[in-house]
ZAVEXPA-541798 format. One record per residue (C-alpha): residue in one letter; x, y, z. Coordinates in Angstrom, 1 decimal. Example, Ala and Ser with C-alpha at 12.3 -4.5 7.8 and 13.67 -1.06 7.14 Angstrom:
BEGIN
tilum, c1, c2, c3
A, 12.3, -4.5, 7.8;
S, 13.7, -1.1, 7.1;
//
This chain:
BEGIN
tilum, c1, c2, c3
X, -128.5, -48.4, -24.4;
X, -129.4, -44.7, -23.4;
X, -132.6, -43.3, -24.5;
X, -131.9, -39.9, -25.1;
X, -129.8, -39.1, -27.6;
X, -126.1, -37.5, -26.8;
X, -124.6, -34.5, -29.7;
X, -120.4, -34.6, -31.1;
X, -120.2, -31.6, -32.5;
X, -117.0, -31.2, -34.5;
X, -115.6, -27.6, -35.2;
X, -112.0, -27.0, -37.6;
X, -109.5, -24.3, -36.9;
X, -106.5, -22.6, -38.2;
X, -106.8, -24.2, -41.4;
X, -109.4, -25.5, -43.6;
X, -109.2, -29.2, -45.5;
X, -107.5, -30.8, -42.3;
X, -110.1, -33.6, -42.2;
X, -112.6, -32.9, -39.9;
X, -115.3, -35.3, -42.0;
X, -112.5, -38.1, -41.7;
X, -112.4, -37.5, -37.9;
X, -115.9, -37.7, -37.9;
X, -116.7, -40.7, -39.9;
X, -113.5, -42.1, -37.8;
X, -115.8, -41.7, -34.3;
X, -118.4, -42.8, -35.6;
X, -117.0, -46.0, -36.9;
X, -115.8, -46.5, -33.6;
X, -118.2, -45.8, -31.6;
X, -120.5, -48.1, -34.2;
X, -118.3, -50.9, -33.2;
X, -119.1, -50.9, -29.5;
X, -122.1, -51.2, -30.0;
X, -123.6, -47.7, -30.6;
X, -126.2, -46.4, -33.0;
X, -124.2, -43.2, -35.3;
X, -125.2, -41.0, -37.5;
X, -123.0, -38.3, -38.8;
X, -124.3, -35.1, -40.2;
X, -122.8, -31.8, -42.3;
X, -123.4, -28.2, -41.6;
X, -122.2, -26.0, -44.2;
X, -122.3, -22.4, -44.5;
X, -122.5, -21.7, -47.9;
X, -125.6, -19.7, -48.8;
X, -126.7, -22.5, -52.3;
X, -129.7, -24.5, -51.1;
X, -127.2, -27.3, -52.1;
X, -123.7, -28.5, -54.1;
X, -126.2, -29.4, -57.1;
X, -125.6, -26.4, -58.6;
X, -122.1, -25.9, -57.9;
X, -119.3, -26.7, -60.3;
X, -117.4, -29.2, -59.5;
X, -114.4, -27.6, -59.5;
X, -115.6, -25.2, -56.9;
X, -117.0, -27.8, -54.4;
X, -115.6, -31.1, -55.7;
X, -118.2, -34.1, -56.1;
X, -121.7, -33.7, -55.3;
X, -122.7, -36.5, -53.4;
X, -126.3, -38.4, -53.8;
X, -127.9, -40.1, -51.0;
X, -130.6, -43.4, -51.5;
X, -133.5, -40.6, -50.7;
X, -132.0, -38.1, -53.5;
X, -130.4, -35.5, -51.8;
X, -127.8, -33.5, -53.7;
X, -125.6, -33.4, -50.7;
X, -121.6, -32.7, -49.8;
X, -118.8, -34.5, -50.9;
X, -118.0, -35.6, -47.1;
X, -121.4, -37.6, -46.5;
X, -119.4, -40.0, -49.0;
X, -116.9, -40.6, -46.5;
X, -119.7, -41.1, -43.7;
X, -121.5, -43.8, -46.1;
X, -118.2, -45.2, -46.6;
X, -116.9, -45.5, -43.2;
X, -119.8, -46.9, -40.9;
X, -121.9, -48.5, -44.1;
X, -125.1, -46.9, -43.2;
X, -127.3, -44.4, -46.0;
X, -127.4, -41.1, -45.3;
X, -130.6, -39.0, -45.8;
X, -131.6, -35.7, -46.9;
X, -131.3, -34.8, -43.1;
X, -127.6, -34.9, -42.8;
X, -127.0, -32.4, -44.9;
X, -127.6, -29.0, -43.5;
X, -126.6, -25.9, -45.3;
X, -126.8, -22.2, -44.8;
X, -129.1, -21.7, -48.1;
X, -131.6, -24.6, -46.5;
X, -132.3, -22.9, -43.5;
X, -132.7, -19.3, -44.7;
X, -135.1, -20.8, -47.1;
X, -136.7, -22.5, -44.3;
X, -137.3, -19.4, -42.0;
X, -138.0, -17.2, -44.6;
X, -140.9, -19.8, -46.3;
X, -142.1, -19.5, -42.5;
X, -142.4, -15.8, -42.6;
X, -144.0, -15.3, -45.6;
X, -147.0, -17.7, -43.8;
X, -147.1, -15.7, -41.1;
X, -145.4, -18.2, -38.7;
X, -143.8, -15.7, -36.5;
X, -146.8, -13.8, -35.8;
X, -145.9, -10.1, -36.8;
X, -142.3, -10.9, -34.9;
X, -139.1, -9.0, -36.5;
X, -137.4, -12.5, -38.1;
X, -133.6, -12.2, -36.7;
X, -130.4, -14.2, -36.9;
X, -130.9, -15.0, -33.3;
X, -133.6, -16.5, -32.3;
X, -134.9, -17.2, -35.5;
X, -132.0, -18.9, -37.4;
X, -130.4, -20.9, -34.9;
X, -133.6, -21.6, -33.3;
X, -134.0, -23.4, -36.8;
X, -130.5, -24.7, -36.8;
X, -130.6, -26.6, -33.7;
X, -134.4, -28.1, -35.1;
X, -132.5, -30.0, -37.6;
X, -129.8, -31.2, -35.6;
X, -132.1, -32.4, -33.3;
X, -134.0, -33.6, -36.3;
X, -132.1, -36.6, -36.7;
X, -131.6, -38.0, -33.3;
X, -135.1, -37.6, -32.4;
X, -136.6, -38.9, -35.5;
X, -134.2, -41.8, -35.6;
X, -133.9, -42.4, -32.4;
X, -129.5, -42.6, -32.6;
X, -127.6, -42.8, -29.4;
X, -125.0, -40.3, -30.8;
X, -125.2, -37.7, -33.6;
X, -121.9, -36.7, -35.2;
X, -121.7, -32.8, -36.0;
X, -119.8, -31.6, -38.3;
X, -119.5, -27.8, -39.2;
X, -118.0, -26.9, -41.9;
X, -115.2, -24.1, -42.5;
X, -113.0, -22.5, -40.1;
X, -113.8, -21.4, -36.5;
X, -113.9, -17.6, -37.1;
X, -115.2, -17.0, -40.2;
X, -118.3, -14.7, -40.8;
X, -120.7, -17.7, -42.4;
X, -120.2, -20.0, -39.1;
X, -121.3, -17.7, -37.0;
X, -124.5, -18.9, -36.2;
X, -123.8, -22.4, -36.2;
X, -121.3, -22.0, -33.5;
X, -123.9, -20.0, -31.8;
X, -126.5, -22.5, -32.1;
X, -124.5, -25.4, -31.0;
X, -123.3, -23.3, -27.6;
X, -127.0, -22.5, -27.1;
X, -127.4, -26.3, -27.6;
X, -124.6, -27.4, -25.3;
X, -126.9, -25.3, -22.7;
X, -130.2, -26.7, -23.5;
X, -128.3, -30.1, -23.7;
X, -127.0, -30.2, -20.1;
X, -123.1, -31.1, -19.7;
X, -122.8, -34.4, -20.0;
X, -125.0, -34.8, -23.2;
X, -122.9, -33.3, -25.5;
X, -119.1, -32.9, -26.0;
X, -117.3, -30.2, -28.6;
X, -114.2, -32.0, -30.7;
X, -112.0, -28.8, -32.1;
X, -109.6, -29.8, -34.8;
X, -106.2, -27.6, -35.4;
X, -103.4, -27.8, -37.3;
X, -99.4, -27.7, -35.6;
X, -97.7, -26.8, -38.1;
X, -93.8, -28.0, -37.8;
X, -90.8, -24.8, -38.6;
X, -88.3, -26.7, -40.6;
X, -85.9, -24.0, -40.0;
X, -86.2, -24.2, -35.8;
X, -87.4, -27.7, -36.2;
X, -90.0, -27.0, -33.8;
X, -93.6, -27.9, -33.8;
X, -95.8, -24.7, -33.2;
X, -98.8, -24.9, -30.4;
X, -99.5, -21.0, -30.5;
X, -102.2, -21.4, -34.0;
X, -104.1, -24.0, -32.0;
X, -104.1, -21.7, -29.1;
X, -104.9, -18.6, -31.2;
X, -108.1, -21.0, -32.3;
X, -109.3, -22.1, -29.2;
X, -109.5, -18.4, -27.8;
X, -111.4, -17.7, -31.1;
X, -114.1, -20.5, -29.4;
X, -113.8, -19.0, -26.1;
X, -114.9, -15.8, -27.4;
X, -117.8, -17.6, -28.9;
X, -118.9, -19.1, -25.5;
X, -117.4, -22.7, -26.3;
X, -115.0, -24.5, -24.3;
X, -114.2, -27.7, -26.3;
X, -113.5, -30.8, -24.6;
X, -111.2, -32.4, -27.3;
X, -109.0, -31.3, -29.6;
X, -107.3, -33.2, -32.2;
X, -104.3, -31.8, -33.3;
X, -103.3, -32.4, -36.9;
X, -99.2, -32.9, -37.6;
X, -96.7, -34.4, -39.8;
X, -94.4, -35.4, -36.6;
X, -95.1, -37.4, -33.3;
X, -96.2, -35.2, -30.6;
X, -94.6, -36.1, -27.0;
X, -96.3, -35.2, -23.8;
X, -94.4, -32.0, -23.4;
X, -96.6, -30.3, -26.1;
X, -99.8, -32.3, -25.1;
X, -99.1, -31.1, -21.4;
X, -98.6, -27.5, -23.3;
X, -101.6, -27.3, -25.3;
X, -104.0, -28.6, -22.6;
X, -102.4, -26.2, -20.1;
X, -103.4, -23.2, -22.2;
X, -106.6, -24.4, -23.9;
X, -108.4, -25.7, -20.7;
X, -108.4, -29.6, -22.1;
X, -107.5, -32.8, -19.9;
X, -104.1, -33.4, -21.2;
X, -105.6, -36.9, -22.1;
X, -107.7, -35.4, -24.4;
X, -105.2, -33.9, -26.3;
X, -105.5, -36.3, -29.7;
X, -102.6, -36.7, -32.2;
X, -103.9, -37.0, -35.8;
X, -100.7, -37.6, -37.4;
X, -100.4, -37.9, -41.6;
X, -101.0, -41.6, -42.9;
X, -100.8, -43.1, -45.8;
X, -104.3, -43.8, -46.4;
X, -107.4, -42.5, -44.7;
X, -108.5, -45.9, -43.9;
X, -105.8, -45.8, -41.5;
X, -107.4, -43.3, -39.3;
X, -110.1, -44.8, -37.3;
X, -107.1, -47.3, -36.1;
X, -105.4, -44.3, -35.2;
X, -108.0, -43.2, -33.3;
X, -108.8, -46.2, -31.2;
X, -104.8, -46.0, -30.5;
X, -105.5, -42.5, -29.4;
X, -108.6, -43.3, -27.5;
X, -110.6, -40.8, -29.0;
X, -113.5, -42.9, -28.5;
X, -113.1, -43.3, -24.9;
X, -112.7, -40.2, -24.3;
X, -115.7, -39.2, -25.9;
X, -117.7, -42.1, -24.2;
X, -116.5, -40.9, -20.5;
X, -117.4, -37.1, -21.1;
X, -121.1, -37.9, -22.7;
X, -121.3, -40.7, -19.4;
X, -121.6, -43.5, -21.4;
X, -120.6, -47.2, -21.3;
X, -116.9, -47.9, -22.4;
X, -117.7, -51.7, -22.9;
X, -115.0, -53.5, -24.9;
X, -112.4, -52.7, -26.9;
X, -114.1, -53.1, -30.9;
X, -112.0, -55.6, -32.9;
X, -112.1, -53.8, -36.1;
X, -111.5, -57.2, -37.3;
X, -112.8, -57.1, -41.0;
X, -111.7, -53.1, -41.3;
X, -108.0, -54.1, -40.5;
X, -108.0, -56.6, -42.5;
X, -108.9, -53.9, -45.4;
X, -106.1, -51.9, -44.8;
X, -103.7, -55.2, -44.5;
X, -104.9, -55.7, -48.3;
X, -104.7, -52.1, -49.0;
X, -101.2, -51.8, -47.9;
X, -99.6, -55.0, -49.7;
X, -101.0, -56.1, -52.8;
X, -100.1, -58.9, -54.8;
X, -100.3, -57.5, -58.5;
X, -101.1, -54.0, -59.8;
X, -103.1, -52.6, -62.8;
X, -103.4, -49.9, -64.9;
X, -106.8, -47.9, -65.2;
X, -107.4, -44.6, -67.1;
X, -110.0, -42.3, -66.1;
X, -110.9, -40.4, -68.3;
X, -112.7, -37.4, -67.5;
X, -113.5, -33.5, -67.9;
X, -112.7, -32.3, -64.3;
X, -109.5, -34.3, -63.6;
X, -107.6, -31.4, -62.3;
X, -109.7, -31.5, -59.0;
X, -109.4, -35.0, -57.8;
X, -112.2, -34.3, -55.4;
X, -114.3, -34.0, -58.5;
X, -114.6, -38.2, -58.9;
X, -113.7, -38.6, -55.0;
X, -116.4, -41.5, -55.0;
X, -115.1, -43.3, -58.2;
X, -111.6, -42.7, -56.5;
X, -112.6, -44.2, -53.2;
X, -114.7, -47.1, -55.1;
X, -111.3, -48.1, -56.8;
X, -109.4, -48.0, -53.4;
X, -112.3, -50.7, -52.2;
X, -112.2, -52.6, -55.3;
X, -108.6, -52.9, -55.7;
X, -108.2, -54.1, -52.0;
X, -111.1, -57.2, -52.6;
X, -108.8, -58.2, -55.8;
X, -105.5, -58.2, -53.6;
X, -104.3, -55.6, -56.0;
X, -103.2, -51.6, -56.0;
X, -105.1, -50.0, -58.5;
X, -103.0, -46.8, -60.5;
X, -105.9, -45.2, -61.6;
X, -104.4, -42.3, -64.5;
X, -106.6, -39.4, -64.8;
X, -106.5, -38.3, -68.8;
X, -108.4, -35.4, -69.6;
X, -110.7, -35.8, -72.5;
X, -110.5, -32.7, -74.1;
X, -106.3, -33.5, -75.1;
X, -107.8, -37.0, -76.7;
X, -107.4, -36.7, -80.1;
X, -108.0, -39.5, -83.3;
X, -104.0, -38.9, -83.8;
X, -103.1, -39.4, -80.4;
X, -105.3, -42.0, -79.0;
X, -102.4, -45.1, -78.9;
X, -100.2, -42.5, -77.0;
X, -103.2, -41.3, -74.4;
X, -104.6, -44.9, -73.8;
X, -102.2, -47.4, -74.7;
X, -100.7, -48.1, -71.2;
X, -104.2, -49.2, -69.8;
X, -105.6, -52.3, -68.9;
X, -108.7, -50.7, -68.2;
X, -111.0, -47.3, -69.1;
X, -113.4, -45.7, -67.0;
X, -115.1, -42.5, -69.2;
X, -116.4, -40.9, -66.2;
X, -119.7, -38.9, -65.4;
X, -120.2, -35.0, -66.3;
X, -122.6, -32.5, -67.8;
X, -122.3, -30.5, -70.9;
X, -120.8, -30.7, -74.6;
X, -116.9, -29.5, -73.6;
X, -114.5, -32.6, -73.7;
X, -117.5, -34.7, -75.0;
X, -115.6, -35.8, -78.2;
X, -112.7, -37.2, -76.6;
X, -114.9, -39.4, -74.4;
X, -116.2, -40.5, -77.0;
X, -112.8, -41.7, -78.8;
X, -111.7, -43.1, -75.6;
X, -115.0, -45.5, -75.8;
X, -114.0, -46.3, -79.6;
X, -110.2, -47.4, -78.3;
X, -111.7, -49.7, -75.6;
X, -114.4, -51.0, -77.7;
X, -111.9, -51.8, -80.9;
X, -109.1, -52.6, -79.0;
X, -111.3, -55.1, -76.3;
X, -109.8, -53.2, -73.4;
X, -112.2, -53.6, -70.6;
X, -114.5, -50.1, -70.3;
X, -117.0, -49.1, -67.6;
X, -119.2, -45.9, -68.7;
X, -120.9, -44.4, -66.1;
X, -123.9, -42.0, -66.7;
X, -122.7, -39.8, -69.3;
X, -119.8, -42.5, -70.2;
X, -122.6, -44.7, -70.7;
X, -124.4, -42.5, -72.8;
X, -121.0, -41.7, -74.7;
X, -120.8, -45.1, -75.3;
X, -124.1, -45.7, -76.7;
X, -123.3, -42.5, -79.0;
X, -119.5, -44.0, -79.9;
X, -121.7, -47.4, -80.7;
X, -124.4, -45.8, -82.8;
X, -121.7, -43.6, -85.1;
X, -119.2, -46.6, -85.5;
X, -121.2, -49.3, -85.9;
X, -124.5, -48.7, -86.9;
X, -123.4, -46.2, -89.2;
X, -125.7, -43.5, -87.8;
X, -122.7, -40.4, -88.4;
X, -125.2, -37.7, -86.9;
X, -125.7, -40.0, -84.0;
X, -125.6, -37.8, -80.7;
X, -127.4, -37.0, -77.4;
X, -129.7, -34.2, -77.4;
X, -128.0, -32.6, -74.3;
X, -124.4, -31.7, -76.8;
X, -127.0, -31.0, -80.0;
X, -130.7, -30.0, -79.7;
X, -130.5, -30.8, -84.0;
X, -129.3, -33.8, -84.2;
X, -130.9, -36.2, -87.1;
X, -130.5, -39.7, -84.5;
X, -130.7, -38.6, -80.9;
X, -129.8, -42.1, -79.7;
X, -129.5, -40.2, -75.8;
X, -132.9, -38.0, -75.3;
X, -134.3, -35.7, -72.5;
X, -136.5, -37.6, -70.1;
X, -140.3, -36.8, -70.9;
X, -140.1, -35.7, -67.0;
X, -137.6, -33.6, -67.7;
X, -139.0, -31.5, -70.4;
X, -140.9, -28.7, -68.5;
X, -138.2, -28.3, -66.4;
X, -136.4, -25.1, -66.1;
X, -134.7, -24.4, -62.5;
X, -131.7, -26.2, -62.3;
X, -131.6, -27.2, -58.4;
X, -133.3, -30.9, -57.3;
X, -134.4, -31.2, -60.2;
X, -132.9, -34.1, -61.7;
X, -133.8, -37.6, -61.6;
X, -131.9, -38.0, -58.1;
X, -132.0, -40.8, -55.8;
X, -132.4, -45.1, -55.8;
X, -134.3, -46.4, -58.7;
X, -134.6, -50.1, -59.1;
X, -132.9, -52.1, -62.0;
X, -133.9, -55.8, -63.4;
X, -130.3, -57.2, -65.0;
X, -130.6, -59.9, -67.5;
X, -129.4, -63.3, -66.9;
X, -126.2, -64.1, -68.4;
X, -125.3, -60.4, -68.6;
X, -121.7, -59.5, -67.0;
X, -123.5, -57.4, -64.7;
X, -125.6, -59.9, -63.3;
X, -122.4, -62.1, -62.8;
X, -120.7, -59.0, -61.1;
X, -124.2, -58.6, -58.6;
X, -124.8, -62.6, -58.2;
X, -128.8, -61.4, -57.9;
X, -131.5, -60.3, -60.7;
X, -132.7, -57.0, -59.2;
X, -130.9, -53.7, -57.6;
X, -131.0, -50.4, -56.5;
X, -129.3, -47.7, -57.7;
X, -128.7, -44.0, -57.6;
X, -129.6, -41.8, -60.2;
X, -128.6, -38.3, -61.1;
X, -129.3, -36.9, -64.6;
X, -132.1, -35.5, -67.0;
X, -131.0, -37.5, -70.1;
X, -131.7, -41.2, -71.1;
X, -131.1, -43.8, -73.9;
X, -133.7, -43.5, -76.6;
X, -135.9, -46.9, -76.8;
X, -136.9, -45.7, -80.4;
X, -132.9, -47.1, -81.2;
X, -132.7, -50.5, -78.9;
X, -133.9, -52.7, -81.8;
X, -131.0, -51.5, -83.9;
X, -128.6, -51.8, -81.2;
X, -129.7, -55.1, -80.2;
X, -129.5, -56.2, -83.4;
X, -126.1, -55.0, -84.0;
X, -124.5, -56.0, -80.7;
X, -125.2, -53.3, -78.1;
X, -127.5, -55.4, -75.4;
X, -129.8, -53.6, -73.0;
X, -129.1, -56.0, -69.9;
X, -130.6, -53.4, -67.5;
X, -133.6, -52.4, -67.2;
X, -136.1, -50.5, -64.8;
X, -138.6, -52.4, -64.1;
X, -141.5, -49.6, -63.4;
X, -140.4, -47.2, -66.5;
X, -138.5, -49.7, -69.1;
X, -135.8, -47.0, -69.1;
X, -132.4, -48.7, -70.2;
X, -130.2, -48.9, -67.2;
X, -127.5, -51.0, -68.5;
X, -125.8, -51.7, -72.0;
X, -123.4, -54.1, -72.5;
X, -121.3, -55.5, -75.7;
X, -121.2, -59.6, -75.0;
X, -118.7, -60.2, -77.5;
X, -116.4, -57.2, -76.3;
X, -114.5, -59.3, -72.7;
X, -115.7, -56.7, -70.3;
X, -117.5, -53.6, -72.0;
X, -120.3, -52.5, -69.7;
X, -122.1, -48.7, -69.6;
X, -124.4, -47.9, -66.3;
X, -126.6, -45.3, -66.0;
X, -126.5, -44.7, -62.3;
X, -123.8, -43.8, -60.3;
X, -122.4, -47.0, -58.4;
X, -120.0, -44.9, -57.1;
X, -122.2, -43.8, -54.7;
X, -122.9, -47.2, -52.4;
X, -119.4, -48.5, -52.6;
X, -118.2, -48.4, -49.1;
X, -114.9, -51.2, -47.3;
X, -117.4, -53.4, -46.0;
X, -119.3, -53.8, -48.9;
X, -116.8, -52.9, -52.2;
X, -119.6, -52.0, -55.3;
X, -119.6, -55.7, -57.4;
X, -119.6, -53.3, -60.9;
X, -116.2, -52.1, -59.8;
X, -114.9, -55.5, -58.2;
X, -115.4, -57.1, -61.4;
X, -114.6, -54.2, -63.7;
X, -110.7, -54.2, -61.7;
X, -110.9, -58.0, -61.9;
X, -111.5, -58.3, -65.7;
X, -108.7, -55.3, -66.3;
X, -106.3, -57.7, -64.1;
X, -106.9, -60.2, -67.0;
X, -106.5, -58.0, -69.6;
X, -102.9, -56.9, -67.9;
X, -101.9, -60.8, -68.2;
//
């Protein structure tokens, strides 16, 4: 293996949203599979220091890495696609290195100089690209820069990465541009001229690329390859068709068909080696794309008209469903149209409920009722974070009888706050990074469904919220039913409730979401989709 690290940088034109973070994570698997150490990492140009502060119908899921990064919704797919934990490092935004350069400033780091966009920010840019390849010591880094070639905020990152592509030397680094040929039903022609239009957009920011992928809903044939290489100064052989699938998963086997790999291998003067087997990935998509059986699952949740909003829970299904031999319909139900009157009519056709994570009191009630159907009605539930802590509420109300019962995050009054504020978490005011982010480790209790679901007594999982299940209640629950069958070892914070008598009833307070990936499908969801399978019977 090399010892100097070689640079992919990844750029999108035309278009946004064509799936520049699936090409990526595509490469990268492959390039993983003969033998290469990847690592893929996100630029983006927004000016927030992160997604944890952004809505999530603005920016879709906010992703959280093992080190407790508040990161993009795309380091997901990375995790996802070559099974390896992302850090704080692949994340790289706009707001990050302003804040960087300017913290450097105020200590007089620049010795008097006048702080400008060039040298100063990309000079900082191409640091933490760097970062991660000379750190970690990868044979490739994965680029990815997010938005649209042309636009105002990715600016400097296409500067830095020419200037890199310089400092690099020419076979250490190789520019992927992704486009979009949009087919005229009308002619019934596909069009070249937008990828064109985009690739003189790079030439005018000093960047040849070496690849391009073109995105498309029809075959291309070599007359428009041969077209598009002619006029964008690309070996027609490097011309890529990225043609709609059905499933994402299919696109790294796309990919090898397409040679992408190679391609990239010969420009950066690598080894080619063999041909990877993709052995366990194809059988994945095999599974994906024939089940045997098919179940029902509601999700409900607050943000269901973004699906990128639960993109990980989506994804973790997708995983799960495929290690059952099943297709998985998961039915998003928003929470604020669940009513006592209507709950039959909303939930009925499921043979499972998931009450998703979310922040805030809108929508809260109809999670709530949603846990009260599944519990009553022995329909197997997952709660996760806030659907945990819904559940605990939903538990406390119905059962023990406490009618105030509530969490302390929907009402600061309440007489029986059965959820609470961390003690951590109670001098905090600024809302960014400041959660409890990250993996925590959890001790499950033998004989516990969640113990049968892991097959092992301890675990790690990732955490991202301020508010926790009271201890000052977990007699009462106990008592009544509602078991406590995870627990962190080094705080004795409740990690997982469960309701043994209930089939499959389980509440987590950390995201599993997050560490589901094909190769390794998350156990909570596995057997969660397994036990609704049995409940469809």
């Amino acid at each position: 293996m090399p010892h100097n690290t070689k640079y992919v940088f990844v750029t999108g034109g035309v278009t946004s949203s064509l799936g520049k973070g699936i090409i990526s994570a595509s490469l990268a698997k492959l390039l993983q599979s003969r033998g290469y150490s990847v690592t893929i990492q996100k630029l983006d140009p927004y000016i927030n220091v992160d997604p944890g502060t952004l809505n999530p119908y603005e920016h879709g899921e906010c992703y959280v890495t093992e080190d407790g990064a508040e990161t993009d919704l795309d380091l997901g797919h990375y995790e996802r696609f070559i099974n390896l934990h992302t850090t704080q490092a692949n994340n790289v935004t706009t707001g990050r290195i302003y804040q960087s350069v300017i913290n450097k400033e105020r200590k007089g780091e620049y010795l008097g100089k006048t702080v400008q966009v060039i040298p100063h920010i990309t000079d900082e840019i191409k640091r933490r690209i760097k970062l991660l390849g000379t750190k970690h010591k990868f044979d490739v880094v994965i680029t990815e820069i997010g938005g649209t070639v042309g636009d105002i905020e990715s600016l400097p990152y296409i500067e830095a990465v020419r200037q890199l592509r310089w400092e690099l030397g020419p076979t250490n680094s190789v520019f992927i541009h992704l486009t979009l040929v949009p087919y005229l039903s009308a002619s019934k022609e596909l069009k070249t001229k937008p990828t064109q239009h985009s690739v003189k957009v790079m030439l005018e920011n000093g960047i040849q690329p070496d690849v391009l992928v073109l995105r498309t809903e029809h075959k291309l044939n070599d007359d428009i390859r041969r077209k598009v290489g002619l006029f964008c100064n690309v070996d027609m052989d490097a011309v890529i068709e990225s043609i709609d699938v059905s499933t994402i998963y299919e696109v790294p086997l796309l990919m090898q068909s397409e040679k992408l790999d190679v391609t990239v291998l010969r420009k950066l003067n690598l080894p080619i080696g063999e041909e990877p087997a993709l052995k366990s990935w194809k059988q994945f998509v095999t599974k994906l794309k024939n089940p045997k059986k098919t179940v029902n699952i509601g999700l409900v949740g607050k943000y269901i008209e973004l699906p990128d909003a639960y993109k990980s829970i989506v994804e973790s299904f997708v995983h799960a469903g495929a290690a059952n031999d099943c297709k998985v319909n998961l039915v998003s139900v928003h929470s604020e149209t669940i009513t006592n009157e209507n709950l039959s009519e909303k939930l009925g056709e499921f043979s499972g409920i998931i009450v998703a994570p979310g922040f805030g009191h809108r929508g809260i009630e109809g999670k709530i009722l949603a846990v009260k159907y599944a519990r009553e009605n022995s329909v197997p539930f997952l709660g996760i974070c806030l659907g945990m802590q819904c559940a605990v509420v939903e538990f406390a109300r119905n059962v023990l009888g406490l009618a105030d019962a509530n969490s302390t995050e929907m009402s600061r009054t309440t007489q029986y706050p059965v959820i609470d504020l961390m003690e951590a978490q109670k001098g905090v005011t600024d809302k960014g990074g400041t959660m409890r982010l990250g993996a925590y480790p959890c001790t499950l209790k033998a004989g516990s469904k969640a113990h049968a679901a892991y097959k092992q007594a301890e675990v790690l999982e990732r955490h991202r919220h301020r508010y926790e299940f009271n201890n000052a209640y977990l007699s009462q629950f106990e008592v009544a039913g509602m078991v406590a069958t995870g627990i962190n070892p080094d705080t004795n914070l409740v990690e997982v409730v469960e309701i043994p008598t209930h089939p499959w009833f389980v509440g987590v307070q950390f995201h599993p979401e997050y560490k589901s990936t094909v190769v390794n499908p998350h156990p909570i969801f596995v057997d969660f989709v397994k036990a609704s399978i049995l409940f469809n019977k």
